[in-house]
ROLUMNU-215701 format. One record per atom (N, C-alpha, C): residue in three letters; atom name; y, x, z. Coordinates in steps of 0.1 Angstrom, whole numbers, plus 5000, padded with zeros to 4 digits. Layout:
<pts>
 type atom   c2   c1   c3
  ALA   CA    Y    X    Z
...
</pts>
This chain:
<pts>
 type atom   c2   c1   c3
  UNK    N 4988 5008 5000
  UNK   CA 5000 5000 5000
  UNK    C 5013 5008 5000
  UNK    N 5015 5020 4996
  UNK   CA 5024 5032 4998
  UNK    C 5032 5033 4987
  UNK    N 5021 5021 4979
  UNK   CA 5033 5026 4963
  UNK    C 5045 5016 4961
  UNK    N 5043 5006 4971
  UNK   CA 5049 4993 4967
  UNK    C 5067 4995 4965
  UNK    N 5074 5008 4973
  UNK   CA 5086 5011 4971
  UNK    C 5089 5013 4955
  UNK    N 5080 5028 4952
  UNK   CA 5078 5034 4942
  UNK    C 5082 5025 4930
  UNK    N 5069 5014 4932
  UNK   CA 5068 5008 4917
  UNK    C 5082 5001 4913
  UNK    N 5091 4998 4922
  UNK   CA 5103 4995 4916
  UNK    C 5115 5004 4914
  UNK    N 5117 5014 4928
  UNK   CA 5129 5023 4926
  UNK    C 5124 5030 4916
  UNK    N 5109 5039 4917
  UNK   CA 5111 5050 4910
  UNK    C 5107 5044 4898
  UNK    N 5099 5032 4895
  UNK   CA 5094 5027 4886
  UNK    C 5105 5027 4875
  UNK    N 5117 5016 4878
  UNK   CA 5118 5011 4870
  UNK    C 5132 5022 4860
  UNK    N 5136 5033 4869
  UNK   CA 5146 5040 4859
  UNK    C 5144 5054 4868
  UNK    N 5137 5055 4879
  UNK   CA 5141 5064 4888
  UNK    C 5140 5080 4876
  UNK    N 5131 5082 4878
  UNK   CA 5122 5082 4867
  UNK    C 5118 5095 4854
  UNK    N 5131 5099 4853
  UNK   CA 5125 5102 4838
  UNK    C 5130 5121 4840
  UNK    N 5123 5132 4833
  UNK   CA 5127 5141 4836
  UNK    C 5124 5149 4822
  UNK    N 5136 5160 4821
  UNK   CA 5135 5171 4809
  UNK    C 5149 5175 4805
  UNK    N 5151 5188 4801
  UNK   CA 5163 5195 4803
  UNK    C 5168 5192 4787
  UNK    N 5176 5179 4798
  UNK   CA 5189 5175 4785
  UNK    C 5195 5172 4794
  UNK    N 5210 5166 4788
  UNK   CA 5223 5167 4794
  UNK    C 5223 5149 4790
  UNK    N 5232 5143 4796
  UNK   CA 5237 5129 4792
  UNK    C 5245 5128 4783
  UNK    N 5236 5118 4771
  UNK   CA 5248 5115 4759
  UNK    C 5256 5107 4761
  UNK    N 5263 5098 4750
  UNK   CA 5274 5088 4752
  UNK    C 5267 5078 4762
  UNK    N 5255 5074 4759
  UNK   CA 5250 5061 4765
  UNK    C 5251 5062 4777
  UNK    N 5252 5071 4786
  UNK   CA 5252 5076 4799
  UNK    C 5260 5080 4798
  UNK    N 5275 5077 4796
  UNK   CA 5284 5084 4803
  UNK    C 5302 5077 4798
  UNK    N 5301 5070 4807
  UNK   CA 5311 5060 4806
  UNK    C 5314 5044 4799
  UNK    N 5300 5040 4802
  UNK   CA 5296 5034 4788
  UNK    C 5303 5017 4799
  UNK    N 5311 5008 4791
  UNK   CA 5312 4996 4797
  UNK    C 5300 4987 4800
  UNK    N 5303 4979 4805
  UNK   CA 5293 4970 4815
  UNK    C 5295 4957 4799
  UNK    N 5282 4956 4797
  UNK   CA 5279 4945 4786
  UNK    C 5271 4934 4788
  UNK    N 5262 4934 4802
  UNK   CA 5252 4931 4805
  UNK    C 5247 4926 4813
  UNK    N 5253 4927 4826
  UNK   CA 5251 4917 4837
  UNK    C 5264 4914 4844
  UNK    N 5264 4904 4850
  UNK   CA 5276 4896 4854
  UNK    C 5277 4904 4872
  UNK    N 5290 4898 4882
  UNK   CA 5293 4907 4893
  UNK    C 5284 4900 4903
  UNK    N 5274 4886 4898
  UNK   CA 5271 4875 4905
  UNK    C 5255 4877 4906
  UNK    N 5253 4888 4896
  UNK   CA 5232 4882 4890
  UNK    C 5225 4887 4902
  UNK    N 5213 4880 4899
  UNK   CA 5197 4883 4907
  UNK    C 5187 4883 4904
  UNK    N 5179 4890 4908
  UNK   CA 5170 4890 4895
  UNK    C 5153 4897 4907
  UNK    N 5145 4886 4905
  UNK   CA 5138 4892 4914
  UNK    C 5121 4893 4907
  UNK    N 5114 4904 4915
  UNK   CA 5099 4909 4911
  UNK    C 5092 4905 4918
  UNK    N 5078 4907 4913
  UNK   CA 5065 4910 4917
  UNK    C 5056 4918 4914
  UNK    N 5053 4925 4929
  UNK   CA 5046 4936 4922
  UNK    C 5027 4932 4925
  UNK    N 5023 4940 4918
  UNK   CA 5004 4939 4914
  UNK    C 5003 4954 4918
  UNK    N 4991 4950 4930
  UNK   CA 4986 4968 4931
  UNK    C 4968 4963 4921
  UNK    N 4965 4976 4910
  UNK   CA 4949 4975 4907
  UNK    C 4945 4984 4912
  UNK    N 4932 4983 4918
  UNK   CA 4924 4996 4928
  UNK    C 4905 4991 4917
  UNK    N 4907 4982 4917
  UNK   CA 4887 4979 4914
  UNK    C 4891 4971 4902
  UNK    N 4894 4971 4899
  UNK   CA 4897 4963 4883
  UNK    C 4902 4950 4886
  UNK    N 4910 4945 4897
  UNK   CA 4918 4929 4903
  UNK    C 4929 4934 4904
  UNK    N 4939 4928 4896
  UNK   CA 4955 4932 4903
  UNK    C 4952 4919 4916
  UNK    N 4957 4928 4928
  UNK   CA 4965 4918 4938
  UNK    C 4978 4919 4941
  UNK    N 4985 4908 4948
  UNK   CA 4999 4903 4950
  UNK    C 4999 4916 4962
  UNK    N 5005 4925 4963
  UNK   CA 5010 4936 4968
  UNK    C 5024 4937 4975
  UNK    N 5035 4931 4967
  UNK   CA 5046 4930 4976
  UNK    C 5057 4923 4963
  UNK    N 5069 4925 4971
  UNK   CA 5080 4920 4962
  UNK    C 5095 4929 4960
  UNK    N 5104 4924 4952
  UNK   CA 5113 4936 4951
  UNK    C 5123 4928 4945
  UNK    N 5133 4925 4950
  UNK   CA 5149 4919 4942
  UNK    C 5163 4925 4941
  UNK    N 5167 4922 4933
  UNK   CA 5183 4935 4931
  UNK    C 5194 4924 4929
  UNK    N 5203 4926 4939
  UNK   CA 5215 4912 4935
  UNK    C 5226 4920 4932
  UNK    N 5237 4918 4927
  UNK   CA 5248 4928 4924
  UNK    C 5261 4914 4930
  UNK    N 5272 4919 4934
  UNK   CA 5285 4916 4941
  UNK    C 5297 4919 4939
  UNK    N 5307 4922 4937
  UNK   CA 5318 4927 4934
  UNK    C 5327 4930 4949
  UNK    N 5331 4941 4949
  UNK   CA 5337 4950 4962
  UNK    C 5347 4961 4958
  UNK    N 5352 4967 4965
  UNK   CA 5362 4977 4966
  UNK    C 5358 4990 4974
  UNK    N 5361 4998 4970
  UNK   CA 5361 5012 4978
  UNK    C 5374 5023 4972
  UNK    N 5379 5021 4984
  UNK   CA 5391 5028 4983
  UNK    C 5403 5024 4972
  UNK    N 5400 5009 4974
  UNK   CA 5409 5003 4961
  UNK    C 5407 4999 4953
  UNK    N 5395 5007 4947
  UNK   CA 5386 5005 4936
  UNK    C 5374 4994 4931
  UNK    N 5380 4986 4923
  UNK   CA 5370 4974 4923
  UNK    C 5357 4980 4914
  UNK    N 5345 4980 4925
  UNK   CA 5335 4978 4923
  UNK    C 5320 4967 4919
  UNK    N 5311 4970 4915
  UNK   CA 5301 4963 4916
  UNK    C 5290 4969 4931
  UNK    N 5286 4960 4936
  UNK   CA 5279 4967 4949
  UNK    C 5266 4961 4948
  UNK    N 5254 4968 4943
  UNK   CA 5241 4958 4943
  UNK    C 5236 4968 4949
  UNK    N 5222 4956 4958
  UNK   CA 5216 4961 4970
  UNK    C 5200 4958 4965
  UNK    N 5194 4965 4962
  UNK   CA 5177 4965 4960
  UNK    C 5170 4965 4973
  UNK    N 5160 4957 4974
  UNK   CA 5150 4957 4985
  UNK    C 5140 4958 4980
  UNK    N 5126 4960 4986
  UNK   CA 5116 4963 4983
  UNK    C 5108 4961 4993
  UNK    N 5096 4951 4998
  UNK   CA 5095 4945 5008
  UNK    C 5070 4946 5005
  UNK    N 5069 4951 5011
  UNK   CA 5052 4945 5016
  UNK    C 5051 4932 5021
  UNK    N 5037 4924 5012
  UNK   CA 5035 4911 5017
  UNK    C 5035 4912 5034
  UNK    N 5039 4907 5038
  UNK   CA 5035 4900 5054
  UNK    C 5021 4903 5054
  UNK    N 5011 4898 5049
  UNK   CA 4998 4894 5052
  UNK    C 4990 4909 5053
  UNK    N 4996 4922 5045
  UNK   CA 4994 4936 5041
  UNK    C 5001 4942 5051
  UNK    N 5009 4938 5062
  UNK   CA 5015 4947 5068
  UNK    C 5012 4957 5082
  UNK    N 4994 4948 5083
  UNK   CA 4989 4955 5091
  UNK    C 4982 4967 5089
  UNK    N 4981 4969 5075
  UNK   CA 4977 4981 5066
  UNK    C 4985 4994 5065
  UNK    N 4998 4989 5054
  UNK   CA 5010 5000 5055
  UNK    C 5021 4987 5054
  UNK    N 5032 4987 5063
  UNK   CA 5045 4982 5063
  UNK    C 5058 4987 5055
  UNK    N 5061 4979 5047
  UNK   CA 5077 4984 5038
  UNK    C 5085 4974 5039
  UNK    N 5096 4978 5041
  UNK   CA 5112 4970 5045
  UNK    C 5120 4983 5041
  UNK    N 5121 4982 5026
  UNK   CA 5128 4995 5018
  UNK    C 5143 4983 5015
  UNK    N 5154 4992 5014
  UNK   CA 5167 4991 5009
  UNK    C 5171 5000 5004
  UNK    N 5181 4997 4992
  UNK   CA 5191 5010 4986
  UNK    C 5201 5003 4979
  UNK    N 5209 5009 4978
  UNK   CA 5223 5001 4975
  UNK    C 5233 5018 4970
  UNK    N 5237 5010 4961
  UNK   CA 5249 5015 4953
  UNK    C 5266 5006 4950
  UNK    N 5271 5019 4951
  UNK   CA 5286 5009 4945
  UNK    C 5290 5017 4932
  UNK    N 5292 5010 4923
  UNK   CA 5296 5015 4908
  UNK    C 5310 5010 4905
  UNK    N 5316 5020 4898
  UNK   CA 5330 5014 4894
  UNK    C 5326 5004 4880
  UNK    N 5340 4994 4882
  UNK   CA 5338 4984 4875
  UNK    C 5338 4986 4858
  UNK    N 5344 4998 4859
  UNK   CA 5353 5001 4841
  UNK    C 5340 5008 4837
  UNK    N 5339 5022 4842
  UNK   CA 5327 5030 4840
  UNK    C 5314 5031 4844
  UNK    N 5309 5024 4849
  UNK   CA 5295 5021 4859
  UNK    C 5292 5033 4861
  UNK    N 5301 5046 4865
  UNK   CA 5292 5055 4878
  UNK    C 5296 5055 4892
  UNK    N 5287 5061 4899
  UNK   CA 5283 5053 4913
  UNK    C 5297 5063 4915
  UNK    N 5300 5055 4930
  UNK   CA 5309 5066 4939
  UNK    C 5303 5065 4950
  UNK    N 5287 5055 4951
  UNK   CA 5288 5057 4968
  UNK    C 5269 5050 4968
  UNK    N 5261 5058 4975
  UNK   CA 5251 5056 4970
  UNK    C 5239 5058 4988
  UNK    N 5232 5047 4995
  UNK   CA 5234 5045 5009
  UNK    C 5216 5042 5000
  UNK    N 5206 5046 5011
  UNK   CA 5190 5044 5012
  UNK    C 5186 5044 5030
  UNK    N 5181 5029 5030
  UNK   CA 5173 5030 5044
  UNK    C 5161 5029 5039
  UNK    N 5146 5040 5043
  UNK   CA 5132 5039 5038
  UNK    C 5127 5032 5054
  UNK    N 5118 5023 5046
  UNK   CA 5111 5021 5061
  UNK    C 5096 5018 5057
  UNK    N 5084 5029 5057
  UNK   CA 5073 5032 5049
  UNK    C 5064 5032 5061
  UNK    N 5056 5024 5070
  UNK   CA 5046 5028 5078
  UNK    C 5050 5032 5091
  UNK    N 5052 5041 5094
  UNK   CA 5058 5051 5107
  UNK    C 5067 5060 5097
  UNK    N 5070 5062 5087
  UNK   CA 5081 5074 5081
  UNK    C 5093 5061 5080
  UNK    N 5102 5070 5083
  UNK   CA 5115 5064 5083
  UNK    C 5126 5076 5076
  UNK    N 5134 5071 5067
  UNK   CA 5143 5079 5059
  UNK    C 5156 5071 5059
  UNK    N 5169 5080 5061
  UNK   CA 5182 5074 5052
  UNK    C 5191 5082 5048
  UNK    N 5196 5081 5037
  UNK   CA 5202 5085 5027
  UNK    C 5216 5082 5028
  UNK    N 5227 5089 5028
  UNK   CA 5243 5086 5021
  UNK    C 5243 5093 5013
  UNK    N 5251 5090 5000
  UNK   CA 5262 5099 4993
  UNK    C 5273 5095 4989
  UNK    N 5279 5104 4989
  UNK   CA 5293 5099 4983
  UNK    C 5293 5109 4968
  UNK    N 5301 5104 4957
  UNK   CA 5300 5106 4945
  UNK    C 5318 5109 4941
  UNK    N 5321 5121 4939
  UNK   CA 5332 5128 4936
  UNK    C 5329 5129 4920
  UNK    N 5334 5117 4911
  UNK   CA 5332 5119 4894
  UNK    C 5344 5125 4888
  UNK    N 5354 5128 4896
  UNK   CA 5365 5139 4889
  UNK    C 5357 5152 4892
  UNK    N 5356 5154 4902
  UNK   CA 5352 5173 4906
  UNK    C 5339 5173 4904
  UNK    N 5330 5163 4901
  UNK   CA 5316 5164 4899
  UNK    C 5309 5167 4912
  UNK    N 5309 5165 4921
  UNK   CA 5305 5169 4936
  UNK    C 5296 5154 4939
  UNK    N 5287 5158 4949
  UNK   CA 5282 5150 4959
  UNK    C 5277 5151 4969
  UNK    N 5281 5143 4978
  UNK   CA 5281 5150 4989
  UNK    C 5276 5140 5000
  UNK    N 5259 5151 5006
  UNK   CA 5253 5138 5013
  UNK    C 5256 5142 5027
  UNK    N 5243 5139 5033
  UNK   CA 5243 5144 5051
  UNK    C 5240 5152 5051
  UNK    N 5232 5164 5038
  UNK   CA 5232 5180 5045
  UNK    C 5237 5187 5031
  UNK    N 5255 5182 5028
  UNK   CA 5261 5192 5025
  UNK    C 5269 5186 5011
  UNK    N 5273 5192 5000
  UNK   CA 5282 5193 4992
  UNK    C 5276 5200 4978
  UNK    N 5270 5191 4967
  UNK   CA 5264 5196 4956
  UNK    C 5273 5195 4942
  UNK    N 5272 5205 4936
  UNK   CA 5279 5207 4922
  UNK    C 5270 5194 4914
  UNK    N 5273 5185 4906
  UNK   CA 5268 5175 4897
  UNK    C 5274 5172 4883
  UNK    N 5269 5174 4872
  UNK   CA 5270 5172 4860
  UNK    C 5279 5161 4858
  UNK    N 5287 5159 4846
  UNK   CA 5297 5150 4846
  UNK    C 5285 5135 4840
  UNK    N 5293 5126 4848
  UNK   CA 5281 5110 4844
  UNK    C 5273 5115 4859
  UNK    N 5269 5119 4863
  UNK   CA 5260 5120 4874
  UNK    C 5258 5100 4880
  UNK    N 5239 5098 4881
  UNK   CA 5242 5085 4883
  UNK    C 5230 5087 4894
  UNK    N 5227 5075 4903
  UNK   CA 5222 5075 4914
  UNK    C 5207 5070 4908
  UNK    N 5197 5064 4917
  UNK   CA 5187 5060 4911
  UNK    C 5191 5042 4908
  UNK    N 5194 5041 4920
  UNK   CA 5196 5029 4908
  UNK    C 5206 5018 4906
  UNK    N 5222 5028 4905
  UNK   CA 5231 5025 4890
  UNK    C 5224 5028 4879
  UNK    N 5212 5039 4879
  UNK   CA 5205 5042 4866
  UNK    C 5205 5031 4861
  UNK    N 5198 5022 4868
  UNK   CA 5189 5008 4861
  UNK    C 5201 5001 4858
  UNK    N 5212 5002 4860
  UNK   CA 5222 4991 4853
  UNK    C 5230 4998 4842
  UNK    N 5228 5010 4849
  UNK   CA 5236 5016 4831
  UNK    C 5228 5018 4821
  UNK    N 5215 5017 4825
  UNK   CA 5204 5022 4812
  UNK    C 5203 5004 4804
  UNK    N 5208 4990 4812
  UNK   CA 5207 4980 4808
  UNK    C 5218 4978 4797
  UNK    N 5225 4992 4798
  UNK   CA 5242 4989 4788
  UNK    C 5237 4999 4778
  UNK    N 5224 5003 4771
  UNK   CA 5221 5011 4759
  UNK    C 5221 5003 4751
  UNK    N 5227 5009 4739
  UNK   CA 5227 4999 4728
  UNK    C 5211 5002 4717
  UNK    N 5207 5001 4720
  UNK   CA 5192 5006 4712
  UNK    C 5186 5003 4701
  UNK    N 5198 4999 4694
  UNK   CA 5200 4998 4678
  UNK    C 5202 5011 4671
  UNK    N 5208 5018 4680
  UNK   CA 5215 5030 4674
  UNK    C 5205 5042 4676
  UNK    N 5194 5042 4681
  UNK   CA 5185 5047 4680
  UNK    C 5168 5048 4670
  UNK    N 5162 5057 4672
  UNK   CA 5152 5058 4659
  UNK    C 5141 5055 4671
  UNK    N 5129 5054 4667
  UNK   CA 5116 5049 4675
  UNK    C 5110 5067 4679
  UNK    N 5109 5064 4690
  UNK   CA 5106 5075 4693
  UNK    C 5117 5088 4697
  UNK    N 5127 5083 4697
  UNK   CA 5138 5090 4702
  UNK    C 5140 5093 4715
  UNK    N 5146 5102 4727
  UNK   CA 5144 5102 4735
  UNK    C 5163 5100 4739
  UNK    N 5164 5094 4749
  UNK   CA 5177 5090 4753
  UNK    C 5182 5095 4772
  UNK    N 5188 5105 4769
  UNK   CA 5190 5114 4780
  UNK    C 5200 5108 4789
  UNK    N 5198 5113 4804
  UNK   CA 5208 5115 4814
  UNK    C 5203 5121 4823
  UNK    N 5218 5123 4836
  UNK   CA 5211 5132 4848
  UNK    C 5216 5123 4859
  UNK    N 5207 5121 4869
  UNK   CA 5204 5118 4882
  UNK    C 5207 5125 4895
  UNK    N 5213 5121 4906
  UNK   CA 5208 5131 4916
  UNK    C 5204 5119 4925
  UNK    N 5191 5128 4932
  UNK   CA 5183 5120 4943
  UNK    C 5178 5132 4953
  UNK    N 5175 5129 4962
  UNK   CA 5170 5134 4975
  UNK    C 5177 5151 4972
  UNK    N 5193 5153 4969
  UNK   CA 5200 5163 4969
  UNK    C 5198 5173 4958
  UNK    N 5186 5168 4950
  UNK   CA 5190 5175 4938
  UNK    C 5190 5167 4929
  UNK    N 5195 5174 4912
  UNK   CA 5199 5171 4899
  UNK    C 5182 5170 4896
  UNK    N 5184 5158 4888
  UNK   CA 5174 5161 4878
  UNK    C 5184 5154 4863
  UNK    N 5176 5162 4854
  UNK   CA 5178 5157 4842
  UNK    C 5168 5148 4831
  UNK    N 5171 5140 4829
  UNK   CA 5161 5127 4826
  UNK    C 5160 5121 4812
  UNK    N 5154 5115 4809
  UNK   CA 5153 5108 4796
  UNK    C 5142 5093 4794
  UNK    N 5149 5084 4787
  UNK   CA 5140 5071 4782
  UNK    C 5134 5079 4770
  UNK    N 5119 5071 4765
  UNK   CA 5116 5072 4750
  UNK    C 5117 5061 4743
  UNK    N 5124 5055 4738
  UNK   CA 5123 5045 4728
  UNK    C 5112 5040 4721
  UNK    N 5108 5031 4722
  UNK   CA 5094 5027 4714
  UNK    C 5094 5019 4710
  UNK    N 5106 5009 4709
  UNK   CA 5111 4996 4693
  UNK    C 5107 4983 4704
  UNK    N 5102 4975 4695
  UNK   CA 5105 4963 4698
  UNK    C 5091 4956 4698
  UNK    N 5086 4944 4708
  UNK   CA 5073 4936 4707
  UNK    C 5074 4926 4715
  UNK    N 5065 4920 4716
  UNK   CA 5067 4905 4724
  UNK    C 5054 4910 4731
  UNK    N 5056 4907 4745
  UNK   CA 5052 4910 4757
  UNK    C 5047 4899 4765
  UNK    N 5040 4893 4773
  UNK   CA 5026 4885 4777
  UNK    C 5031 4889 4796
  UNK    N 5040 4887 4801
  UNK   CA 5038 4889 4817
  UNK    C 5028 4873 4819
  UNK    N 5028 4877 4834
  UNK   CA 5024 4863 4841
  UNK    C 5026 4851 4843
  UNK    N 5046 4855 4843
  UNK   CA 5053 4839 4841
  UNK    C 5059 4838 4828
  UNK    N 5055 4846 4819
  UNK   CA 5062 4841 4804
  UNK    C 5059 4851 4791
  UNK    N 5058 4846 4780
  UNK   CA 5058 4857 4768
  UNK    C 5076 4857 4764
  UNK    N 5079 4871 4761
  UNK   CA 5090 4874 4761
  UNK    C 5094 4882 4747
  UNK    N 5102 4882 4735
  UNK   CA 5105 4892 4728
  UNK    C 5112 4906 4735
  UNK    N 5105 4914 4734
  UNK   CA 5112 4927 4745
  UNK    C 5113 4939 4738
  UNK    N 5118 4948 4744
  UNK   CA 5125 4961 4744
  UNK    C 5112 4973 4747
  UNK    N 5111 4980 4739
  UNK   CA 5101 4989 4749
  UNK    C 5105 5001 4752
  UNK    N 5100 5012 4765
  UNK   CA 5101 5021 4763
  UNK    C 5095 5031 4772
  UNK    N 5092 5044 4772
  UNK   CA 5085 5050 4784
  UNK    C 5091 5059 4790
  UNK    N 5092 5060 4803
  UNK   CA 5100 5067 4807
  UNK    C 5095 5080 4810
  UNK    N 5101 5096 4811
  UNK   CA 5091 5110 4814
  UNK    C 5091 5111 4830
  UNK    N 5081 5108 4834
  UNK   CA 5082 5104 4851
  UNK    C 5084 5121 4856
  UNK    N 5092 5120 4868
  UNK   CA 5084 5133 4875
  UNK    C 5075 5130 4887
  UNK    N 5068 5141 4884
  UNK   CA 5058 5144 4892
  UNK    C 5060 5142 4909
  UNK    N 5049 5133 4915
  UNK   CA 5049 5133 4928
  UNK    C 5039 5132 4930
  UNK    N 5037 5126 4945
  UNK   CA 5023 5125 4951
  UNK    C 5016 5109 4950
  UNK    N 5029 5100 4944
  UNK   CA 5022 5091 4936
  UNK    C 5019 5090 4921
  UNK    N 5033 5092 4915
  UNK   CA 5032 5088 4903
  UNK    C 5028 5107 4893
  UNK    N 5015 5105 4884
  UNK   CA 5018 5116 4882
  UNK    C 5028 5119 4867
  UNK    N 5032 5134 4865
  UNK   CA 5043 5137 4854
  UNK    C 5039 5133 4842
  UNK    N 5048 5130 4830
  UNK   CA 5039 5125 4818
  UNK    C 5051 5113 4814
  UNK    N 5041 5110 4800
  UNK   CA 5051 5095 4798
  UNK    C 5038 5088 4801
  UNK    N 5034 5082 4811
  UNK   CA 5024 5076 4816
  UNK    C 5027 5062 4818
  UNK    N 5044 5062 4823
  UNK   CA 5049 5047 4824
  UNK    C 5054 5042 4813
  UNK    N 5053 5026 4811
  UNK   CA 5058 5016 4802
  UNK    C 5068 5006 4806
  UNK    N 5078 5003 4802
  UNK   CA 5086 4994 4809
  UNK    C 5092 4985 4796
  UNK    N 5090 4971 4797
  UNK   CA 5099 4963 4792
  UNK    C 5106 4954 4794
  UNK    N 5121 4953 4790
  UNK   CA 5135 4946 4788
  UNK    C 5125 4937 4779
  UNK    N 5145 4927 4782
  UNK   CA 5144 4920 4776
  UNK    C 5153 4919 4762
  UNK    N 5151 4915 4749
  UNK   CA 5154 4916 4737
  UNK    C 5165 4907 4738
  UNK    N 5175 4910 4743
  UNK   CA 5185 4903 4742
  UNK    C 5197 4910 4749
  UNK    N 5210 4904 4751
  UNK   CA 5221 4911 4754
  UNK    C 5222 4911 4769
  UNK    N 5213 4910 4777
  UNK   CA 5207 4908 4794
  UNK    C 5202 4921 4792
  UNK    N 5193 4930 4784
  UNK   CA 5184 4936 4792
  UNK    C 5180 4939 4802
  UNK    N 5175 4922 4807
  UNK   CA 5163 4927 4823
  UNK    C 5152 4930 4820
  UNK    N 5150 4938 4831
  UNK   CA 5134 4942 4832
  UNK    C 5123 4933 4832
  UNK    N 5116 4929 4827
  UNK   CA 5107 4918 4824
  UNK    C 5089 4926 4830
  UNK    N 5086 4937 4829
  UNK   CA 5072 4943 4831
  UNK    C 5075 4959 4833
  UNK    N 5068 4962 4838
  UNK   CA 5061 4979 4843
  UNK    C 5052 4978 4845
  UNK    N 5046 4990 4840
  UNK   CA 5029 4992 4840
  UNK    C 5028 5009 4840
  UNK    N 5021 5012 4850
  UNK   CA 5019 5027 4847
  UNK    C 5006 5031 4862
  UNK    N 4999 5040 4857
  UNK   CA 4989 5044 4870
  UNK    C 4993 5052 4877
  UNK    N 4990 5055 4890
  UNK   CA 4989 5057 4898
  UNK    C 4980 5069 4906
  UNK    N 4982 5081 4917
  UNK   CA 4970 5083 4918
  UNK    C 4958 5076 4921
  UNK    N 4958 5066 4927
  UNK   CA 4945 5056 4930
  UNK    C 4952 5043 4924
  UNK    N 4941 5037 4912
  UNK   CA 4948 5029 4907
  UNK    C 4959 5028 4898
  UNK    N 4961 5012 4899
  UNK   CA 4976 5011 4891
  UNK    C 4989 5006 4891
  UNK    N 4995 5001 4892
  UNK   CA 5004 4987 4893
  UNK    C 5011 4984 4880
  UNK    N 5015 4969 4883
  UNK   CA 5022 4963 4874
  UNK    C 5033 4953 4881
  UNK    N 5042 4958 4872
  UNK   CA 5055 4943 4879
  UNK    C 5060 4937 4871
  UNK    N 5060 4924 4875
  UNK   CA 5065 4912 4866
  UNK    C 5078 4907 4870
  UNK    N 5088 4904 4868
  UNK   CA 5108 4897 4869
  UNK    C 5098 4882 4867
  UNK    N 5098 4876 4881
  UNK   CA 5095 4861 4883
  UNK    C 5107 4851 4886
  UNK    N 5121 4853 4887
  UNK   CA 5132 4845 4891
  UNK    C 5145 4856 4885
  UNK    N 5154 4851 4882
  UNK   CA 5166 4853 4878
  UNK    C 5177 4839 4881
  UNK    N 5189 4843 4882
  UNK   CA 5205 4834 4887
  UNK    C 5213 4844 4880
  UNK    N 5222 4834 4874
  UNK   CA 5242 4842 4867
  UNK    C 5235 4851 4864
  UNK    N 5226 4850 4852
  UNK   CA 5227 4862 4841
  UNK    C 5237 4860 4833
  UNK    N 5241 4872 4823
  UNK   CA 5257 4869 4817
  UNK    C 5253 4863 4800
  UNK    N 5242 4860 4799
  UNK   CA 5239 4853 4787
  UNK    C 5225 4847 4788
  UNK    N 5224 4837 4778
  UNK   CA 5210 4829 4777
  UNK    C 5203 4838 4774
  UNK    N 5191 4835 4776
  UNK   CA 5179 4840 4779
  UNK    C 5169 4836 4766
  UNK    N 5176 4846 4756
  UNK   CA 5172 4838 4745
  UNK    C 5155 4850 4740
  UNK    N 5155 4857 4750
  UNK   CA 5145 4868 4747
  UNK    C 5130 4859 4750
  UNK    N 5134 4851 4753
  UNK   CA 5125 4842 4763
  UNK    C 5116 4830 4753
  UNK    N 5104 4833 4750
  UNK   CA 5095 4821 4741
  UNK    C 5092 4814 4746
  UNK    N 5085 4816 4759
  UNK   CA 5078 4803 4767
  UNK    C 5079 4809 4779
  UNK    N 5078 4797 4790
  UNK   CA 5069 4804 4804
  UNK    C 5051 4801 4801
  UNK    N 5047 4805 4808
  UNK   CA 5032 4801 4809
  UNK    C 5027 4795 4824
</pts>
């Protein structure tokens, strides 16, 4: 039950690693794509013996706020283990970002982990003139665009992916747990996709994970959007050391356009 954070933070954009630099798409790109109001919530599937089970849940709501004047977007991710699993491993994960409203990069980027008996928390603050960030043990040099893990997932929802070839890889850089990584999507076009609550026209793409003690390195993971001017996340699929997971987007509110990606529910 250890992966149940994972499969969303690092799942859905955390994610991607290899020495490139951020192009336009990542780096100052306006907000096209979700409103100050949306929500948008998951379900995650652990497979161990060939049965996906209901494993846990994960929702991201976004807000509009200020920091230091500055009108922001403030959305707060959770990531939660079923009740009924929590005599096994317990998760009551949060993370939260604030992004400016014009450029969607973060200035302020806050993680409470709550994993079993491990407990973790995170600040940063995000200096995007001097490229600095600066957490609780200290003051780091950061590439210009520098994005959090997950403002990733809202700026990577503002790619225009027309403008790309199949198979192209679509770069940026990250910092998480005090260091830089440099990261990339792979583009892999377009298909209609089969979740649990709906067939969907979607977006595809795989991300180059890095390597940990769950997820291993590779483009191992699959993730797809949705084909329309929303791009939400609709499915993730990728294995695991033991096993696999999959997550399905079961509920959405104030998305900033119809939901035209959308064939049926089932």
């Amino acid at each position: 039950m250890g992966i149940v954070r994972r499969i969303i933070f690092t799942a859905v954009l955390l994610v991607f690693s290899a020495s490139l630099i951020a192009d336009n798409d990542f780096c100052g790109a306006e907000n096209i794509s979700f409103t100050g109001n949306e929500q948008v919530n998951f379900k995650i599937f652990y497979n161990v013996i060939g049965l996906y089970v209901d494993a846990g849940n994960a929702s991201f709501t976004v807000s509009k706020a200020k920091i230091n004047n500055k009108p922001v977007y403030h959305i707060v991710g959770l990531g939660t283990s079923n009740p009924s699993y929590d005599w096994i491993f317990r998760v009551r994960d949060k993370y939260e970002t604030y992004i400016d409203t014009a450029t969607l990069k973060p200035y302020r980027f806050v993680r409470h982990v709550e994993e079993g008996s491990f407990r973790k928390d995170d600040l940063v603050n995000f200096n995007q003139e001097e490229h600095k960030a600066i957490s609780l043990k200290g003051t780091f040099n950061v590439p210009p665009c520098i994005q959090d893990v997950l403002s990733a997932i809202y700026y990577a929802r503002n790619i225009d992916f027309s403008k790309h070839a199949i198979g192209e890889k679509i770069p940026f850089s990250m910092f998480i747990d005090d260091e830089v990584y440099n990261l990339y999507i792979r583009y892999l076009g377009k298909e209609v996709v089969k979740t649990k609550y709906g067939i969907f026209n979607a977006i595809k793409f795989k991300p180059m994970l890095i390597g940990g003690t769950i997820f291993k390195g590779g483009e191992l993971m699959t993730v797809w959007v949705s084909d329309d001017n929303n791009h939400v996340p609709l499915r993730i699929e990728s294995p695991i050391s033991v096993g696999s997971v999959k997550v399905d987007m079961i509920k959405f509110k104030n998305l900033r356009y119809p939901f035209t990606s959308l064939i049926s529910w089932r």
